[in-house]
DSSP file (Angstrom, degrees, kcal/mol; ACC not computed):
  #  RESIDUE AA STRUCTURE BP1 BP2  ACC     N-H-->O    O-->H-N    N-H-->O    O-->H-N    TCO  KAPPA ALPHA  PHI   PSI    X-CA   Y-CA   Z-CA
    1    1 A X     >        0   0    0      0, 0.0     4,-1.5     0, 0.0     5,-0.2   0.000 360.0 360.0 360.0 -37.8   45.8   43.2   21.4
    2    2 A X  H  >  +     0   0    0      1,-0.2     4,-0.9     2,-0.2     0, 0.0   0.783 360.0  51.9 -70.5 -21.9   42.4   43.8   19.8
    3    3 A X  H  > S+     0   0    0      2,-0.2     4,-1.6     1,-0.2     5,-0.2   0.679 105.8  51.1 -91.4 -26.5   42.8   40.1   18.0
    4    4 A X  H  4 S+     0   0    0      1,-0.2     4,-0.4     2,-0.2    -2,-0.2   0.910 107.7  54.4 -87.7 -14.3   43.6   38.1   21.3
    5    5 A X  H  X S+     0   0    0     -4,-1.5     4,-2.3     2,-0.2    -2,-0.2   0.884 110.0  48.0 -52.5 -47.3   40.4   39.6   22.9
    6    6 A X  H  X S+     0   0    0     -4,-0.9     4,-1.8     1,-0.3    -2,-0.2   0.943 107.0  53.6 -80.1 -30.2   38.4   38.3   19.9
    7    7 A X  H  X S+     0   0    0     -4,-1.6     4,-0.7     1,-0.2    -1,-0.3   0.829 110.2  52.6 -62.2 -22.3   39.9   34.7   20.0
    8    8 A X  H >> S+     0   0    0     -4,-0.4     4,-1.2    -5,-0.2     3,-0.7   0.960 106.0  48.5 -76.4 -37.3   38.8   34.7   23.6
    9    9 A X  H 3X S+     0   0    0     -4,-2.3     4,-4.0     1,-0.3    -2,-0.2   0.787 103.5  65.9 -64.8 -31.5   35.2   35.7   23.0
   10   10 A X  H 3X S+     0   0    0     -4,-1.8     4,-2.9     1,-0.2    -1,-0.3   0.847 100.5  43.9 -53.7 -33.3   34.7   33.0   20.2
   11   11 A X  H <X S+     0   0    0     -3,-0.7     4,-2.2    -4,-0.7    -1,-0.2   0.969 117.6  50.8 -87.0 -25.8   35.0   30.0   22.1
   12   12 A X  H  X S+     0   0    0     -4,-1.2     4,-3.5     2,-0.2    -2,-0.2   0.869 111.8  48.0 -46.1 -64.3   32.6   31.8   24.9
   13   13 A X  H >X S+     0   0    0     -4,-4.0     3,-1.3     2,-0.2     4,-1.0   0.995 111.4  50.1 -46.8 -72.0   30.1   32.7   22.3
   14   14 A X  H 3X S+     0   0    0     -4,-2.9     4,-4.9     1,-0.2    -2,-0.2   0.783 110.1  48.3 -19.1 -66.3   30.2   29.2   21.0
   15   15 A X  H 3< S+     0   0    0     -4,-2.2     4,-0.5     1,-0.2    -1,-0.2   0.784 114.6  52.1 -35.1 -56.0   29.7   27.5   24.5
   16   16 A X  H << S+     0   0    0     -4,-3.5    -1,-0.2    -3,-1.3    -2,-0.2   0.633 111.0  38.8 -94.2   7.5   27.1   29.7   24.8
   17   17 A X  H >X S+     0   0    0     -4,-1.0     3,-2.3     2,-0.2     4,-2.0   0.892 110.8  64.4 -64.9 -68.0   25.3   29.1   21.7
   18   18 A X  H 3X S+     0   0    0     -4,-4.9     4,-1.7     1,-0.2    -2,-0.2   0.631 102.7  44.0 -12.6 -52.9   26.0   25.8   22.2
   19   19 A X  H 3> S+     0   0    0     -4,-0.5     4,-1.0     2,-0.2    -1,-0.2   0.559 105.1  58.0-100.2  -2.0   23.9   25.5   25.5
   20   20 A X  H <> S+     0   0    0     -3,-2.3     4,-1.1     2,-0.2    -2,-0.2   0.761 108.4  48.4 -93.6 -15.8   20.9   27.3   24.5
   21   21 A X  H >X S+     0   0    0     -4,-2.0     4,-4.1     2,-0.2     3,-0.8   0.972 113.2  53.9 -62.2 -65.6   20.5   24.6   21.3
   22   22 A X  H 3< S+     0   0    0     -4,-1.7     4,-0.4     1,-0.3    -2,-0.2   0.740 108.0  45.5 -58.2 -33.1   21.1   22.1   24.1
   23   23 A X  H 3X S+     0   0    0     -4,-1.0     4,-1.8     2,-0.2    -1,-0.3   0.704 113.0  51.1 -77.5 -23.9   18.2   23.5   26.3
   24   24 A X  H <X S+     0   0    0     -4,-1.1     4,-3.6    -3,-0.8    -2,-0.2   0.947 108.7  48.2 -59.0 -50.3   15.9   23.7   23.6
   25   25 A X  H  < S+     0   0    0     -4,-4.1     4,-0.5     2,-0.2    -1,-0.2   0.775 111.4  49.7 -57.2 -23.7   16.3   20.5   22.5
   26   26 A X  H  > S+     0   0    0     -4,-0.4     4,-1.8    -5,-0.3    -1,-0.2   0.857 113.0  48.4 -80.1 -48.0   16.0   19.1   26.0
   27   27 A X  H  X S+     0   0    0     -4,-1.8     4,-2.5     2,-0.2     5,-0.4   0.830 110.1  51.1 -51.4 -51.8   12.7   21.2   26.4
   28   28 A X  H >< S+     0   0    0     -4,-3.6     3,-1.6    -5,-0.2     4,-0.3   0.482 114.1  44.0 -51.0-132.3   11.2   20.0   23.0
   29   29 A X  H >>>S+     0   0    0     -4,-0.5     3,-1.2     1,-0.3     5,-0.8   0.180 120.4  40.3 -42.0 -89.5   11.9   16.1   23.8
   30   30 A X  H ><5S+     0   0    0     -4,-1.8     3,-1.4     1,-0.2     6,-0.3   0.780 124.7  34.4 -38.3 -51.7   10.6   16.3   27.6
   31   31 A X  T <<5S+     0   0    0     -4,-2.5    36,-1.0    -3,-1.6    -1,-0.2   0.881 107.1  71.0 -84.2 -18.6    7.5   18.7   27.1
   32   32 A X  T <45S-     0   0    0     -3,-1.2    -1,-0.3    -5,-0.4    -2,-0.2   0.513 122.7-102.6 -39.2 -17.1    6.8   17.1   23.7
   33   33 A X  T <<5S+     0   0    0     -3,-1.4     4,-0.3    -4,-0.6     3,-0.3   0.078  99.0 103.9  85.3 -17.5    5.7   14.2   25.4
   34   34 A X  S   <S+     0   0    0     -5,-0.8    -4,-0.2     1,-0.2     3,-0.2   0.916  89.1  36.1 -49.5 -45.4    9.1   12.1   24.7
   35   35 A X    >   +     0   0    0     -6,-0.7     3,-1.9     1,-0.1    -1,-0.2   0.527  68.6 123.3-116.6   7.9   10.3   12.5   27.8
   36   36 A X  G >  S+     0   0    0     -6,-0.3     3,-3.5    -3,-0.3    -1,-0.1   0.839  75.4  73.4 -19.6 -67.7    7.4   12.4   30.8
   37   37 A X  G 3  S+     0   0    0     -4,-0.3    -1,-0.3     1,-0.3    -2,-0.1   0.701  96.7  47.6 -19.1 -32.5    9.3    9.6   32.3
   38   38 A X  G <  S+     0   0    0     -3,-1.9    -1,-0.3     2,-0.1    -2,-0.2   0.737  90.6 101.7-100.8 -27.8   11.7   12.4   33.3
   39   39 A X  S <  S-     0   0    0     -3,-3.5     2,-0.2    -4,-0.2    -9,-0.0  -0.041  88.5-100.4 -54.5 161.3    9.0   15.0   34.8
   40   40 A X    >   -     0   0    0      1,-0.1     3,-0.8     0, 0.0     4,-0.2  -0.453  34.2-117.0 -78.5 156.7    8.8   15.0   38.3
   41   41 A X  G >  S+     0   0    0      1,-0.2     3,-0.9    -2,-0.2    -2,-0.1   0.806 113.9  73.7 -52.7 -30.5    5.2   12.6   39.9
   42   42 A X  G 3  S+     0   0    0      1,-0.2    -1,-0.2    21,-0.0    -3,-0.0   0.921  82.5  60.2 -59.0 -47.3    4.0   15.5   41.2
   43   43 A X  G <  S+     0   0    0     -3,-0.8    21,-3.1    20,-0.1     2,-0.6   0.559  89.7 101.8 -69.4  14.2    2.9   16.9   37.3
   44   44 A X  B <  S-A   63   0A   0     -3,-0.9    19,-0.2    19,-0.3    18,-0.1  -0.818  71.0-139.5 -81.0 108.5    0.7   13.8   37.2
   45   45 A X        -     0   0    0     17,-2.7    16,-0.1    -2,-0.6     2,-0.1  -0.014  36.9 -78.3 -57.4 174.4   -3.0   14.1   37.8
   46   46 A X        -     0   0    0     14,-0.0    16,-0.3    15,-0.0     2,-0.1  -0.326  45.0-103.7 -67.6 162.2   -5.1   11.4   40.0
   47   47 A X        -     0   0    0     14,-0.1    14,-0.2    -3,-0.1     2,-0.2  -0.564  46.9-163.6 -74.4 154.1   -6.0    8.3   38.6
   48   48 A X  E     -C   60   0B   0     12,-0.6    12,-1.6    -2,-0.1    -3,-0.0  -0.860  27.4-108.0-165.6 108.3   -9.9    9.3   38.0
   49   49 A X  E     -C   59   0B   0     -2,-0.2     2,-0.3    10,-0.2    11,-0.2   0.121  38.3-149.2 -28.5 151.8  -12.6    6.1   37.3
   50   50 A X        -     0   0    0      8,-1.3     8,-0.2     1,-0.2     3,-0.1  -0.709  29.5 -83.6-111.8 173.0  -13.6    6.3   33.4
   51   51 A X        -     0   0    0     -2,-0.3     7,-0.3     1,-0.2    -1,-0.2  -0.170  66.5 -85.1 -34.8 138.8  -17.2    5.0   32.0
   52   52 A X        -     0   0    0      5,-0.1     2,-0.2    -3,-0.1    -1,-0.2  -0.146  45.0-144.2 -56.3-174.4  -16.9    1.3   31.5
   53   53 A X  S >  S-     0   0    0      3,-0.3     3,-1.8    -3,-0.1    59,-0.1  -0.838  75.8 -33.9-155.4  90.1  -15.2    0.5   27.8
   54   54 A X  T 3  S-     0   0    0      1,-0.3     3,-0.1    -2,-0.2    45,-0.1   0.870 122.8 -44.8  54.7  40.2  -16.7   -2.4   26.5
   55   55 A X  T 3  S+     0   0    0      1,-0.3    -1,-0.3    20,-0.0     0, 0.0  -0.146 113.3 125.8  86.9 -32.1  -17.2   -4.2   29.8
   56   56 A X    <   -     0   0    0     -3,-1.8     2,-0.6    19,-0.1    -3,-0.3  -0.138  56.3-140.6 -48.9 136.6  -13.5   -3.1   30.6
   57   57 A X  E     - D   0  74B   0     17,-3.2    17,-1.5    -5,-0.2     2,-0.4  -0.865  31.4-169.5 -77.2 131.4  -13.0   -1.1   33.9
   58   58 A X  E     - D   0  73B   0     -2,-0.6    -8,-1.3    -7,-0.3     2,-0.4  -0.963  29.6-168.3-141.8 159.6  -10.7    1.6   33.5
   59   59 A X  E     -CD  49  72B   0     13,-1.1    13,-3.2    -2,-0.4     2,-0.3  -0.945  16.3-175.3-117.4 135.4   -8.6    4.2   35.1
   60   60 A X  E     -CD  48  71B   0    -12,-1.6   -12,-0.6    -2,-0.4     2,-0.3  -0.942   6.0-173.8-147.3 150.6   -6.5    7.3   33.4
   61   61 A X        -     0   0    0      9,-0.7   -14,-0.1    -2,-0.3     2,-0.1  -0.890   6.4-155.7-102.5  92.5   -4.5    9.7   34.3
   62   62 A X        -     0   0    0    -16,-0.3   -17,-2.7    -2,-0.3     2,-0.4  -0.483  17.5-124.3-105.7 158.7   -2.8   12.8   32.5
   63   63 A X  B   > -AB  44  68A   0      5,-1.5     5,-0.6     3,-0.4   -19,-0.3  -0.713  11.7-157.9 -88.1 136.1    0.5   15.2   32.9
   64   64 A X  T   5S+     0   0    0    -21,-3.1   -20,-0.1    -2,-0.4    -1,-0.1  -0.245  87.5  56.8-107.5  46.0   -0.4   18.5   33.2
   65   65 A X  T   5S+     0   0    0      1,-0.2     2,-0.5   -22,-0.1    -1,-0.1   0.140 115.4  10.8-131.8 -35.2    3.0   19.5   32.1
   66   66 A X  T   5S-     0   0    0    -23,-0.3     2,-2.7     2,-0.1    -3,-0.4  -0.992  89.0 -80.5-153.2 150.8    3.1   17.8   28.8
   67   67 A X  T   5S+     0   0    0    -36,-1.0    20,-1.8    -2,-0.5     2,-0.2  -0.223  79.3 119.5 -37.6  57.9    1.1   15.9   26.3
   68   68 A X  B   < -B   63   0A   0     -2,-2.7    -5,-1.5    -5,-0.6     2,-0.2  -0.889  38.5-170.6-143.7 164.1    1.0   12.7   27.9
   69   69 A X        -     0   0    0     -2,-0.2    16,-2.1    -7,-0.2     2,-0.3  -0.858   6.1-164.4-140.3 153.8   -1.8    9.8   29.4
   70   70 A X  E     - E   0  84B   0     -2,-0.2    -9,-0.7    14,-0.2     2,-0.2  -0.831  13.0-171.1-137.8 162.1   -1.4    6.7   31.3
   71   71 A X  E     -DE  60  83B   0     12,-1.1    12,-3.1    -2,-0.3     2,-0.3  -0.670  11.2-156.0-179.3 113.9   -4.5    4.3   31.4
   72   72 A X  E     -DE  59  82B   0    -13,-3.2   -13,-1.1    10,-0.2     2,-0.6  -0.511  18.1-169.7 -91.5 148.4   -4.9    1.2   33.7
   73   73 A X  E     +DE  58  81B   0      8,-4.6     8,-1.7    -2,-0.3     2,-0.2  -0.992  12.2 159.5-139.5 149.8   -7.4   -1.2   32.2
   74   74 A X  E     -DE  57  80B   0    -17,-1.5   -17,-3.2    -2,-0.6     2,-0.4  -0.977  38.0-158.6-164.5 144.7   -8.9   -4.4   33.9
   75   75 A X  E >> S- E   0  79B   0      4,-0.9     3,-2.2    -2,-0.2     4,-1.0  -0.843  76.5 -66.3-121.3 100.9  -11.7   -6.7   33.6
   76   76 A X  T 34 S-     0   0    0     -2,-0.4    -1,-0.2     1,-0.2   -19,-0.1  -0.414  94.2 -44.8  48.7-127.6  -11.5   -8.1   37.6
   77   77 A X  T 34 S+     0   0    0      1,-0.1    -1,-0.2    -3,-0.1     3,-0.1   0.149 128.5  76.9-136.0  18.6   -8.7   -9.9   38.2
   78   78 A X  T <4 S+     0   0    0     -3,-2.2     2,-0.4     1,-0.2    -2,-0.2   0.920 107.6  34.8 -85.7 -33.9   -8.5  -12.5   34.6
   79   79 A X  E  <  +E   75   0B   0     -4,-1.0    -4,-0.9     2,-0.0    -1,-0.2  -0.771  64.1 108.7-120.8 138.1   -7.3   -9.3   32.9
   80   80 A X  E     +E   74   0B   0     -2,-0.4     2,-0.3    -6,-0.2    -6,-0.2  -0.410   7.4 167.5 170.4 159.2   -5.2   -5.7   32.9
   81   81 A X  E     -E   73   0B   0     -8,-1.7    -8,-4.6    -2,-0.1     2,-0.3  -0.790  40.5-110.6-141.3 176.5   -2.1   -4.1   31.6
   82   82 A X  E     -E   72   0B   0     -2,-0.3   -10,-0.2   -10,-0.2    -8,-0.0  -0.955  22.4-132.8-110.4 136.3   -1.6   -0.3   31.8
   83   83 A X  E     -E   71   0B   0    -12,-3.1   -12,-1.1    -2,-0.3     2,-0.3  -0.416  16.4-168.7 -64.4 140.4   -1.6    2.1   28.6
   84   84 A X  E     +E   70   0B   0    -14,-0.2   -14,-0.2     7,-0.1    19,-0.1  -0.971   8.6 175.9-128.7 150.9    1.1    4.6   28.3
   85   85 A X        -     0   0    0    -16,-2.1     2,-1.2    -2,-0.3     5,-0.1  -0.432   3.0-178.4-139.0 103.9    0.6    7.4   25.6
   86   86 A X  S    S-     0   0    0      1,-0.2   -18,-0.2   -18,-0.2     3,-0.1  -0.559  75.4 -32.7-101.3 120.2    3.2   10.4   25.0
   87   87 A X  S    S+     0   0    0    -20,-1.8    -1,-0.2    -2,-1.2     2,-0.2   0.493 130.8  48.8  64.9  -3.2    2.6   12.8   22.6
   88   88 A X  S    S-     0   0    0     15,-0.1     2,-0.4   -21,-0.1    -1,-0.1  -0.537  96.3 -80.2-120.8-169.5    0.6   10.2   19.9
   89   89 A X        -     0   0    0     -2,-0.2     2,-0.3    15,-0.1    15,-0.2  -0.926  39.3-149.7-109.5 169.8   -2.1    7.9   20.5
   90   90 A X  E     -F  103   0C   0     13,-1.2    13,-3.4    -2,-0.4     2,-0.5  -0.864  13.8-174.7-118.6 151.4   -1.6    4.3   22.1
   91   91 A X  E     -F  102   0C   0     -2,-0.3    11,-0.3    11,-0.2     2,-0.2  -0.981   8.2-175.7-153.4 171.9   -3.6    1.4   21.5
   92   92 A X  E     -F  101   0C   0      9,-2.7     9,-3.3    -2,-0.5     2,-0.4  -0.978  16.0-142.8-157.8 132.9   -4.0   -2.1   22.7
   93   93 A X  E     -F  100   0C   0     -2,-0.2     7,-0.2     7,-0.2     6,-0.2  -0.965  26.5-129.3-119.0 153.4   -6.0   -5.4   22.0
   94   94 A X        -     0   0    0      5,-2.3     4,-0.2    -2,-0.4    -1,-0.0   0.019   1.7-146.2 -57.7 169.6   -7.1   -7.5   24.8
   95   95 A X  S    S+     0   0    0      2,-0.1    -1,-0.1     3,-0.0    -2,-0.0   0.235  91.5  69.3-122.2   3.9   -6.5  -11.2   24.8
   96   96 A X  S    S-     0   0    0      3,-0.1    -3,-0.0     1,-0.1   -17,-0.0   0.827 130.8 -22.3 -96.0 -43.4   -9.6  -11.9   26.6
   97   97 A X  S    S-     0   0    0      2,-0.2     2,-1.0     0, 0.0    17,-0.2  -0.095  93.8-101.0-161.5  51.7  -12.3  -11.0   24.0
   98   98 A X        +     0   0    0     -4,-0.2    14,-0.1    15,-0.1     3,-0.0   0.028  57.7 157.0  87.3 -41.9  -10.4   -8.5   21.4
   99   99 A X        -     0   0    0     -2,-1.0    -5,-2.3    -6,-0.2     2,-0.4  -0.014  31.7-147.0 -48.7 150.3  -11.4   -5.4   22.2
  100  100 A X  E     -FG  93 112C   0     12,-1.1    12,-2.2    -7,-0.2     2,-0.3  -0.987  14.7-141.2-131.8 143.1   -8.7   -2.8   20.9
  101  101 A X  E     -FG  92 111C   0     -9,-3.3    -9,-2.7    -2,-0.4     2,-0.4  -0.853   7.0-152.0-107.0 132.0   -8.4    0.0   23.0
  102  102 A X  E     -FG  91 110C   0      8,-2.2     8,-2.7    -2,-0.3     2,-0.5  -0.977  17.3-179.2-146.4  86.0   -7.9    3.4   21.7
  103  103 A X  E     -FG  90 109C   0    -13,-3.4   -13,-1.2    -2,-0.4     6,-0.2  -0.722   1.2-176.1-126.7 105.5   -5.8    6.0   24.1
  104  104 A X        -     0   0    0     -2,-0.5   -15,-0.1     4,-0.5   -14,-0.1   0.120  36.3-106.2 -68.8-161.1   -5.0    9.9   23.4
  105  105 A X  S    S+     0   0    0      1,-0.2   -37,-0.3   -18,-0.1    -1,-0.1   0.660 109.4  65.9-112.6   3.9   -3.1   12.0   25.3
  106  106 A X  S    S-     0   0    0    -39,-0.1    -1,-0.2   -44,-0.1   -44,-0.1   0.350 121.6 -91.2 -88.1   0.8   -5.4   13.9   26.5
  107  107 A X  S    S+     0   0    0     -4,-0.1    -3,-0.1     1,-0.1    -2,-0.1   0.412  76.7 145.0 115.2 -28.7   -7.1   11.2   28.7
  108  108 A X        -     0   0    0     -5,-0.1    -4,-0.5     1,-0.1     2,-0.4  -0.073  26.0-174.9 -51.1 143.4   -9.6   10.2   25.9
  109  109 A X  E     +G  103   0C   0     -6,-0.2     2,-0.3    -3,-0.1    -6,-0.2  -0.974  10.6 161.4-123.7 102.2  -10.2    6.4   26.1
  110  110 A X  E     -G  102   0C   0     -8,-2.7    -8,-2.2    -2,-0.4     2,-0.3  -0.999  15.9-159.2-144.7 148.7  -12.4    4.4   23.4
  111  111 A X  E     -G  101   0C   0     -2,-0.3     2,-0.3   -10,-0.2   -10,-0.2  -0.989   4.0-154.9-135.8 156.9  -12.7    0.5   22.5
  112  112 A X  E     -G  100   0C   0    -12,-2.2   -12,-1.1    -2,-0.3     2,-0.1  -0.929  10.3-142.9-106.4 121.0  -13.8   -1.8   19.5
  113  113 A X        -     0   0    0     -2,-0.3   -15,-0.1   -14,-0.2     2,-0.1  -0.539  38.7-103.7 -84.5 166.2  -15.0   -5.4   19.5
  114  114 A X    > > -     0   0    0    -17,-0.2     3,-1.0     1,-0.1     5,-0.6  -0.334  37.0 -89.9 -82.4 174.0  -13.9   -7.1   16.6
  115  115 A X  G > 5S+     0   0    0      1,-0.3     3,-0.8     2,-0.2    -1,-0.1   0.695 117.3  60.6 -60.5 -30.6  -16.0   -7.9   13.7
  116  116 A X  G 3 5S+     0   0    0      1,-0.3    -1,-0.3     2,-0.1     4,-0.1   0.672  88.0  75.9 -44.8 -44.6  -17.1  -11.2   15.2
  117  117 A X  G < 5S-     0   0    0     -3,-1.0    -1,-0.3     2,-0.2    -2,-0.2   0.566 105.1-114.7   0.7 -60.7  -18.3   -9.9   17.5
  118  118 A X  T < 5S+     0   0    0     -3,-0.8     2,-0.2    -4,-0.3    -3,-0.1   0.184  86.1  63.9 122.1 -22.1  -21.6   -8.4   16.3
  119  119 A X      <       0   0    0     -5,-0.6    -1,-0.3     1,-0.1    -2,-0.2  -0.849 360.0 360.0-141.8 167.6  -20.8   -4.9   16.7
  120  120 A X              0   0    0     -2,-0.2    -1,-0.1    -3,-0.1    -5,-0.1   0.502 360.0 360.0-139.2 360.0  -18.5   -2.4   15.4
């Protein structure tokens, strides 16, 4: 009797071993920044005007759940894409005059003209 008790309890242990690996792992990816996409809209701050960036307009936004940035950038209406960056930084060069754009994940924003340019 004492041995079919313990055959029951293994696969129960297992299962539940099993599902606390699987919620860690789930938790690492999403709050890591991997997985924002999955966060609810809510954990998103407002879009909030930056300083220009080399003539650029921009606008950025951060989760205040996980290590992540979005950041829309436009120069009127010849240019803009948006930035995503989770958990690294992202960066981007314009097609308009070069500039490479520089985006953490804390909101940070910075751009570079190219060496032709004049300035560095």
């Amino acid at each position: 009797m004492a041995l079919s008790s313990r055959i029951r309890r293994w696969p129960t242990a297992f299962t539940l071993t099993a599902a606390v690996i699987l919620l860690g792992l789930t938790s690492w990816y999403v709050f890591s920044g991997r997985g924002t996409g999955l966060l609810p809209q809510s954990s998103w701050g407002p879009w909030r005007e930056k300083p220009q960036v080399n003539y650029w307009g921009v606008q950025v936004r951060v989760n205040s759940w996980t290590n992540a940035a979005e950041a829309y950038v436009y120069m009127g209406k010849a240019e803009n894409f948006t930035m995503k960056t989770y958990g690294t930084r992202a960066s981007a060069t314009t097609v308009m005059d070069g500039t490479r754009l520089t985006l953490t994940p804390d909101g940070k924003i910075t751009g570079q003209w190219p060496q032709e340019h004049g300035t560095k």
